[in-house]
C-alpha positions, -999 to +999 in steps of 0.1 A: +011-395+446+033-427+442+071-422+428+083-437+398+100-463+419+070-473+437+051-477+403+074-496+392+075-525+422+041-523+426+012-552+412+002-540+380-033-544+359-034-546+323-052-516+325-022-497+343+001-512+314-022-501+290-021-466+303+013-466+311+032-477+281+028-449+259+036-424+283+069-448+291+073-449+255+094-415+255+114-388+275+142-396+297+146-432+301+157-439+338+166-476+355+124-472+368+112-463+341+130-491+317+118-515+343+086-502+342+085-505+303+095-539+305+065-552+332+041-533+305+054-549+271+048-580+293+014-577+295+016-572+258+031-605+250+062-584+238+082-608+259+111-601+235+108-568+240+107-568+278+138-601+280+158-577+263+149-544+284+152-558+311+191-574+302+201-538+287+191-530+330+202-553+350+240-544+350+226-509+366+208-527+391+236-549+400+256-525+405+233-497+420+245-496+458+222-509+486+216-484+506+177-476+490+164-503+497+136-494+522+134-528+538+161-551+551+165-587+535+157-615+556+187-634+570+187-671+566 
């Protein structure tokens, strides 16, 4: 079964976001699952909705150290 953090970087269907959303809707509200939210509310047209998710997150990711990343950046 996928983690929450692999859901949430994986390509997802409207189907998935349809799904999803309500079940994202409540409960604890981790960085994955706000991120998460946000790609479903997309496929919503709530592009409001998922700008301003997505805003409220990105100082956490920013911020979040490095070290999880599962793949190294490429190097110019």
């Amino acid at each position: 079964m996928p983690t929450l953090r692999d859901q949430a970087l994986a390509p997802l269907s409207r189907a998935d976001a349809e799904r999803l959303l309500p079940q994202l809707a409540s409960g604890r509200q981790t960085l994955e699952r706000r991120v998460l939210r946000a790609r479903c509310l997309k496929y919503f047209e709530s592009f409001d909705l998922a700008w301003a998710e997505l805003n409220e997150v990105l100082p956490q990711i920013r911020s979040s150290p490095r070290s999880h990343r599962s793949t190294p950046r490429a190097t110019r």
